[in-house]
C-alpha positions as CSV (number, residue, x, y, z in Angstrom):
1,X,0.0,0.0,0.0
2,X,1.2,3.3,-0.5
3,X,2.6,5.7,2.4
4,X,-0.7,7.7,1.9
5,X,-2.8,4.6,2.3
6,X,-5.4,4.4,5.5
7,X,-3.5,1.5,7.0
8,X,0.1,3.6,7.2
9,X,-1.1,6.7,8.2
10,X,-3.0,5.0,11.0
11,X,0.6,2.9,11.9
12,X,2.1,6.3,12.4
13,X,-0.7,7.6,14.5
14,X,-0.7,4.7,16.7
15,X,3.1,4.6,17.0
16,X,2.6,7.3,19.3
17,X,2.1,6.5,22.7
18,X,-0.7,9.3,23.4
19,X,-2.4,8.5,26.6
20,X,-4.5,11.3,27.2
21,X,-3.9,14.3,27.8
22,X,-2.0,13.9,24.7
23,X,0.7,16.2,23.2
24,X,4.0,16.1,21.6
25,X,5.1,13.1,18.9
26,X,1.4,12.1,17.8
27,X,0.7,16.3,17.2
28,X,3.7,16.0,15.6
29,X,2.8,13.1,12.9
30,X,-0.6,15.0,12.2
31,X,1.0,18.3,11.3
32,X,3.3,16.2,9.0
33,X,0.5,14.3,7.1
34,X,-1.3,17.6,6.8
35,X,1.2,20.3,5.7
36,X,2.2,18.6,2.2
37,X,-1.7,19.1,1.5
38,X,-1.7,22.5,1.5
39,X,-2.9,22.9,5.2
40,X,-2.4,25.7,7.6
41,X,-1.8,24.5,11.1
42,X,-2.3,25.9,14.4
43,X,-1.0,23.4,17.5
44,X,-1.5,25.3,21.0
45,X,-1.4,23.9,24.7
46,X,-4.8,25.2,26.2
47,X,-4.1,24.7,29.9
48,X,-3.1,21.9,32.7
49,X,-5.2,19.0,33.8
50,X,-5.2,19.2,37.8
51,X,-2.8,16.3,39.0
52,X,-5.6,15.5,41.2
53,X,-7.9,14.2,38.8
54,X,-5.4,11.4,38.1
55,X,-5.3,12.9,34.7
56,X,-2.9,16.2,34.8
57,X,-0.9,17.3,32.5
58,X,-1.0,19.8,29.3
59,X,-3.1,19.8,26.7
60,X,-2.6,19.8,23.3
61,X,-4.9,20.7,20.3
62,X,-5.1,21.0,16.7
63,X,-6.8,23.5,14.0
64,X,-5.9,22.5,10.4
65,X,-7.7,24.7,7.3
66,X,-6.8,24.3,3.8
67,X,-9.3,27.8,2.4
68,X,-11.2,27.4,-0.7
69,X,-12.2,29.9,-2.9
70,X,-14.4,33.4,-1.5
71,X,-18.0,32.5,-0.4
72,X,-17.5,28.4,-1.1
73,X,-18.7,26.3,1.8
74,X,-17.0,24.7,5.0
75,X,-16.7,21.1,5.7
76,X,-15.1,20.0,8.9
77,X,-13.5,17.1,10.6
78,X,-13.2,16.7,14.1
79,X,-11.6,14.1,16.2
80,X,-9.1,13.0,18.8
81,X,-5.5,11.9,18.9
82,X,-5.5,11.0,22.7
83,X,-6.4,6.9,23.9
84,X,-7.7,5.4,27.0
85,X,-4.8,3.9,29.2
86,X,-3.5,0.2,27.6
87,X,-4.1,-1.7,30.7
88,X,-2.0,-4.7,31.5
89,X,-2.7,-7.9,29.2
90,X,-2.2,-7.3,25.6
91,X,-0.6,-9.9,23.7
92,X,1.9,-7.7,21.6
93,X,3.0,-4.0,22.3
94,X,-0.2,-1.8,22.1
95,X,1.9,1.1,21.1
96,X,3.9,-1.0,18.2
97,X,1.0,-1.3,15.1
98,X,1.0,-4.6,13.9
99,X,-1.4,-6.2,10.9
100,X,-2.2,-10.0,12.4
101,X,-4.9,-11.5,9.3
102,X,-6.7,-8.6,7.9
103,X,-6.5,-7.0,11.4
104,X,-4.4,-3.9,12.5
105,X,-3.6,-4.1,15.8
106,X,-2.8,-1.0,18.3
107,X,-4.4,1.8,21.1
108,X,-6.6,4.0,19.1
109,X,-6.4,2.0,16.2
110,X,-10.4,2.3,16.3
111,X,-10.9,5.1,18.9
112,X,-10.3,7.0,17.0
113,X,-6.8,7.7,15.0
114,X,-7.9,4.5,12.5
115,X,-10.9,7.6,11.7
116,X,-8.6,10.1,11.4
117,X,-5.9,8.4,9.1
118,X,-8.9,7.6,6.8
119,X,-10.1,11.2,6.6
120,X,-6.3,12.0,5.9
121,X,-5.9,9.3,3.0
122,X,-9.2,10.4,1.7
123,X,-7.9,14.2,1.1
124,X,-4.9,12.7,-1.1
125,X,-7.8,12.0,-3.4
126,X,-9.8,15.4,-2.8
127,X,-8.8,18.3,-5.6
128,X,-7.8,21.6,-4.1
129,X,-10.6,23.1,-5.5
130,X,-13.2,22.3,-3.6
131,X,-14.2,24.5,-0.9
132,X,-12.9,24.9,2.8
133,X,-12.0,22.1,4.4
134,X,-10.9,21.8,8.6
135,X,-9.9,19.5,10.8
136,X,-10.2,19.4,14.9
137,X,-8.1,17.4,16.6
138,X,-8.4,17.2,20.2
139,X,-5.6,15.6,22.9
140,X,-8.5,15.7,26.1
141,X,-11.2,13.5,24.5
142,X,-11.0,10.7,26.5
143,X,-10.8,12.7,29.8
144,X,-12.3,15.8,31.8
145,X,-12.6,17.6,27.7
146,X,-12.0,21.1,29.3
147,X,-9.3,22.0,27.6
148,X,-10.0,20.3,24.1
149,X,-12.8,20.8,21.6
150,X,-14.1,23.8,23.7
151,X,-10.9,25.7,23.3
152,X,-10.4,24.5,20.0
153,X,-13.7,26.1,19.2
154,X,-12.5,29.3,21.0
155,X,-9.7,30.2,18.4
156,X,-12.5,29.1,15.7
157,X,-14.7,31.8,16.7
158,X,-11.4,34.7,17.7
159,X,-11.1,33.5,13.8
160,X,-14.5,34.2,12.8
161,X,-14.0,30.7,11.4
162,X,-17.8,28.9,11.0
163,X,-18.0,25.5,8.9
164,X,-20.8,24.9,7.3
165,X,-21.2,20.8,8.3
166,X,-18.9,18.6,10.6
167,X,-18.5,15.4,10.4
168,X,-17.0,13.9,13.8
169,X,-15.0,10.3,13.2
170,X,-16.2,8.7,16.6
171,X,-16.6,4.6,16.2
172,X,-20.5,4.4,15.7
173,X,-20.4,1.1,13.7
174,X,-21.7,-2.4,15.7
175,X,-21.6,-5.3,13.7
176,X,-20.4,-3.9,10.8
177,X,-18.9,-0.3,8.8
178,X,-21.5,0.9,8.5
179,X,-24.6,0.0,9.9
180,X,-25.0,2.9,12.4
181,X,-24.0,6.6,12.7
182,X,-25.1,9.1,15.3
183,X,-27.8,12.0,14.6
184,X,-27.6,12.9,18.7
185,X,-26.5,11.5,21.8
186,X,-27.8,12.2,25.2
187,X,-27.1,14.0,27.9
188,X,-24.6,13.4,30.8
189,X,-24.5,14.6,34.9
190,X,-23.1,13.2,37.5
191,X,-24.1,14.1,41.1
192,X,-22.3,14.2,44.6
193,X,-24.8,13.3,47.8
194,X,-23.6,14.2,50.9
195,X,-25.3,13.3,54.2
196,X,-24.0,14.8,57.5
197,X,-24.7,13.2,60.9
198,X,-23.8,12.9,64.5
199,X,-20.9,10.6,65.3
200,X,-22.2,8.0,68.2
201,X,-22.2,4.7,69.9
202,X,-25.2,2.4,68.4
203,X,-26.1,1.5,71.6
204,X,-27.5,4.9,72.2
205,X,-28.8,6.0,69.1
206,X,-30.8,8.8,70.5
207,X,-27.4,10.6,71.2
208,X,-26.2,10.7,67.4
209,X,-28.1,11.0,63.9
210,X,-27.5,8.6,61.6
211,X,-26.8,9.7,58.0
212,X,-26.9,6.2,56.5
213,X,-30.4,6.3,57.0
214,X,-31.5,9.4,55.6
215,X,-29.0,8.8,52.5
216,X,-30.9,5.5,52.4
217,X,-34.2,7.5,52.5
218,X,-32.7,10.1,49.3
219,X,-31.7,7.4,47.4
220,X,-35.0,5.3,47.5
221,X,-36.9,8.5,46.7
222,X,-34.8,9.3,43.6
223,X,-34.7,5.7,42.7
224,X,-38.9,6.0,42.3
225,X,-38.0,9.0,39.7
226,X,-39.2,8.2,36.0
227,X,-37.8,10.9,33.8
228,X,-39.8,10.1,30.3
229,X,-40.6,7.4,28.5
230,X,-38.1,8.4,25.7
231,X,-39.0,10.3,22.4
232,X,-38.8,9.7,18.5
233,X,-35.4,9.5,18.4
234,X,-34.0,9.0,22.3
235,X,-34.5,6.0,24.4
236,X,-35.6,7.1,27.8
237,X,-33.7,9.2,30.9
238,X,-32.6,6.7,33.2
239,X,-30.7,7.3,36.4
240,X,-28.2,5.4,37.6
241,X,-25.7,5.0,41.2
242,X,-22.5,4.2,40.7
243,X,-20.5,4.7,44.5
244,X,-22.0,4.4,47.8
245,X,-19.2,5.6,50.8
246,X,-19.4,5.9,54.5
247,X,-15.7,4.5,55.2
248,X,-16.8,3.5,58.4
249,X,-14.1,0.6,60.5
250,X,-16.0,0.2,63.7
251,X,-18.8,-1.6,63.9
252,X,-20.1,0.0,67.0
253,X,-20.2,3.1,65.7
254,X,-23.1,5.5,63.9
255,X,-20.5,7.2,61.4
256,X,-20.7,11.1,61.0
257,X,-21.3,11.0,57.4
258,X,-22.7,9.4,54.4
259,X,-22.1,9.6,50.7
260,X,-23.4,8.6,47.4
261,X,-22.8,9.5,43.6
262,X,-25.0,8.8,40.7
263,X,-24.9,9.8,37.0
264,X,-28.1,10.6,34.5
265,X,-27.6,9.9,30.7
266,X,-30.8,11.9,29.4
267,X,-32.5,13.2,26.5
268,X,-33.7,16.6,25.4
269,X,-36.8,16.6,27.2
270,X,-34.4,17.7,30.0
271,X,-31.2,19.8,30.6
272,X,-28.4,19.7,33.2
273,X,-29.9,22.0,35.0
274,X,-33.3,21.3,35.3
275,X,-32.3,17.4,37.0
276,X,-30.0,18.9,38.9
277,X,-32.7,20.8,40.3
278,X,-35.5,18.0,40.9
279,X,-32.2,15.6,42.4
280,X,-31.4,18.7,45.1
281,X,-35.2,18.9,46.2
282,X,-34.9,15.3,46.7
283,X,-31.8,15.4,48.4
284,X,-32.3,18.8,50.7
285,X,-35.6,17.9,52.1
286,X,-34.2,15.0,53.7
287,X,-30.9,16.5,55.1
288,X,-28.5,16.3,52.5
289,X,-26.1,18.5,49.9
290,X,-25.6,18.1,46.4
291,X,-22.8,18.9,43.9
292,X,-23.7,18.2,40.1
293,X,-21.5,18.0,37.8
294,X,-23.1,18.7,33.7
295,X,-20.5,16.8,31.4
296,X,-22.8,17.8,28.5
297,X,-26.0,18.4,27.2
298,X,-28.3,16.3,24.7
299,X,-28.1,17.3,21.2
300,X,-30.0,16.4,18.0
301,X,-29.2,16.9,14.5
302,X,-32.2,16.2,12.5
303,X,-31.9,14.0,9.7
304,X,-31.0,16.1,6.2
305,X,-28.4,17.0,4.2
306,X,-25.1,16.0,6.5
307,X,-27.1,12.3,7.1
308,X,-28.1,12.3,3.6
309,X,-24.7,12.5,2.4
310,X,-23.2,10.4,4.6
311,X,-26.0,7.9,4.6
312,X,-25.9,7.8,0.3
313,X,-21.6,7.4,0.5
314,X,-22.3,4.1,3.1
315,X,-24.6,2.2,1.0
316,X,-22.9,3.1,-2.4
317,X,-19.5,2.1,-0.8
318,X,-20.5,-0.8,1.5
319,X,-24.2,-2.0,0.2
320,X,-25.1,-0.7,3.8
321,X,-28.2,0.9,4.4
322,X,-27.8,2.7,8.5
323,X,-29.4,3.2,11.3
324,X,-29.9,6.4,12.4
325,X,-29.0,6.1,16.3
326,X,-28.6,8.6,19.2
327,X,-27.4,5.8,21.2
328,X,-24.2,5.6,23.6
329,X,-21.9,7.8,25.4
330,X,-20.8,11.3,25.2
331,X,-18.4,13.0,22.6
332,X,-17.4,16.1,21.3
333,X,-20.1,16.3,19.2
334,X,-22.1,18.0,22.1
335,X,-19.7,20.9,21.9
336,X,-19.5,21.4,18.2
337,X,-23.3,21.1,18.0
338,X,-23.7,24.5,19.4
339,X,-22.7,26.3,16.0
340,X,-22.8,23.6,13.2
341,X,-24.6,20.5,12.3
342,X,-22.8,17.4,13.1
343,X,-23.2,14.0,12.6
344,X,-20.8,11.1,13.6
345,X,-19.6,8.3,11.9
346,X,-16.8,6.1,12.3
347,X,-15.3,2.2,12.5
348,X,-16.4,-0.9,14.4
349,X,-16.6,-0.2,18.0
350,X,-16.3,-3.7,19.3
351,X,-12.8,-3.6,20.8
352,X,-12.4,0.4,21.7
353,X,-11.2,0.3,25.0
354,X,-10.3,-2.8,25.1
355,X,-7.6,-5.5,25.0
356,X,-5.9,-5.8,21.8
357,X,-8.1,-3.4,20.5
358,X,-7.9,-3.9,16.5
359,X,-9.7,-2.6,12.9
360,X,-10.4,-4.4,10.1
361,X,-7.8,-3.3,6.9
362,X,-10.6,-3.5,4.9
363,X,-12.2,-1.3,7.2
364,X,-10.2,1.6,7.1
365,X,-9.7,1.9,3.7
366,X,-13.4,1.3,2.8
367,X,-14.1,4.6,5.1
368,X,-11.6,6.1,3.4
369,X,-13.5,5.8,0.6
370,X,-16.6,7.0,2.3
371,X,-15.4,9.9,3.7
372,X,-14.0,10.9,0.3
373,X,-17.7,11.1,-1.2
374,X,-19.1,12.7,1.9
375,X,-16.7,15.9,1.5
376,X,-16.7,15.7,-2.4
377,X,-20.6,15.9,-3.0
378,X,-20.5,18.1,0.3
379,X,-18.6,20.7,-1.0
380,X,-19.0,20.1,-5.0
């Protein structure tokens, strides 16, 4: 294959280590693959990660433009260098690619630099001509995101720099390329319960105030909660707990304090705010405090023109017809959503995260492919 092939600009990419917050080496690789094509690029560090977050560090970021002519339009790509941590296991080393069958092997290989080295093969086979095209590249994906897309969306608008359509390279595919991209996702809170009591033996309770029990009391009155029963194109709210803490050794003891944490994925029948309100009635009434945390809002980009053209490149590429999903997690898209219409499609998502995660040859360059249609008949 050729050095401007999918499959070896993805080997470069993943030959840098880039646990996020990335920066450095992998920053380094883009800029080269992008230069030669007539790209201005901007790298900046946006600010440290607190150390106490088990995260800290710099953050790096990424704003490529190649300008078309006056008045053409403005097709973005946005995505992320940096990769969840390797963990211990893998059977070869997950920062050395490595093509095992018709599998290429490597951290981020699909989440998400195997998305990113297609996009950048595919513009070896764009002509100049066409309009405006940008690229987004975030090192603070995978963690916190304060200092990523937000701030790479900052220098956008000091620019006055708008696109007209983004495409974000997240891996929405299940079973095959193809067969799902996301029109929305849902939005994300998590929420800090704090019970305060009176320290005391258990053999005279009447002397403390137990905080298990009213914690116990918030948590089975938020448990009763039913948000909505979903709409056209979410699947219902639903509220989950994920830590309950009292840290308490003795077991003749009423502890001082109690605490619990739970996090909301939710559609756009609700904001941030407005569950963060109806959790802290819960919670004050019976004695607590609350500290909520709004990791994004829900967002929804009706199906038109960006699906359309992504949906018509899939099936004449693949024979794929998609799904049009809001499922999953976060992503960037929630930010860039604010001031362009965005839609995300990527690779097979079976292994991000994971163990040996790995991507289908075929895969990448097939999306290649895709994404070469998208910007052509997007811009053209």
């Amino acid at each position: 294959m050729s050095d401007n092939s999918a499959l070896e600009l993805a080997k470069r990419l993943i030959a840098c280590s880039s646990i996020t917050p990335a920066t450095g080496p992998v920053f380094d690789e883009m800029e080269a693959m992008l230069e030669p094509l007539g790209f201005e690029v901007s790298r900046f560090i946006a600010g440290d990660r607190p150390e106490d977050d088990g995260l800290g560090g710099a953050v790096e970021n990424l704003f490529a433009i190649r300008k078309g002519v006056e008045g053409s339009r403005h097709f973005a790509f946005a995505g992320h260098l940096d990769v969840v941590p390797p963990g211990e296991g893998w059977s070869s080393d997950p920062f050395v690619p490595e093509v095992k069958g018709e599998l290429l092997h490597g951290r981020g290989a699909v989440d998400m630099k195997g998305s990113i080295a297609s996009f950048v093969s595919a513009l070896h086979d764009l002509p100049r001509n066409l309009g405006t095209i940008s690229l987004i590249i975030t090192g603070d994906e995978e963690g916190p995101a304060r200092f990523g897309t937000v701030a790479l969306m900052d220098l956008m608008a000091k620019r006055g720099i708008t696109p007209d359509l983004c495409l974000v390279g997240e891996p929405t595919s299940v079973n095959r390329l193809g067969d799902m991209m996301k029109i929305g996702r849902r939005g994300s809170v998590n929420m800090w319960i704090t019970v305060k009591g009176t320290q005391g033996h258990v053999a005279y309770p009447h002397l403390a105030d137990n905080p298990i029990t009213k914690l116990g009391k918030i948590l089975s009155e938020i448990d009763a909660v039913r948000l909505d029963e979903g709409t056209d194109w979410f699947q219902p709210s639903n509220i989950e707990f994920t830590d309950l803490h009292v840290g308490n050794p003795a077991h003749n003891v009423i502890p001082a304090k109690a605490e619990g944490r739970l996090s909301i994925r939710f559609n756009d029948q609700h904001s941030g705010d407005s569950l963060s309100t109806l959790i802290h009635e819960i919670v004050e009434r019976n004695g607590g405090e609350l500290n909520p945390i709004i990791s994004g809002e829900p967002f929804l980009t009706p199906p038109g023109e960006l699906s359309g053209l992504i949906a018509e490149a899939i099936t004449e590429v693949t024979g794929v017809e998609p799904e049009l999903s809001t499922t999953g997690g976060t992503s960037d898209a929630r930010f860039l959503s604010k001031i362009v219409p965005v839609v995300e499609f990527g690779l097979c998502n079976a292994t991000m995260h994971k163990l040996d995660e790995a991507v289908a040859v075929e895969d990448l360059e097939q999306l290649s492919k895709i994404y070469t249609l998208v910007v052509e008949r997007a811009l053209g």
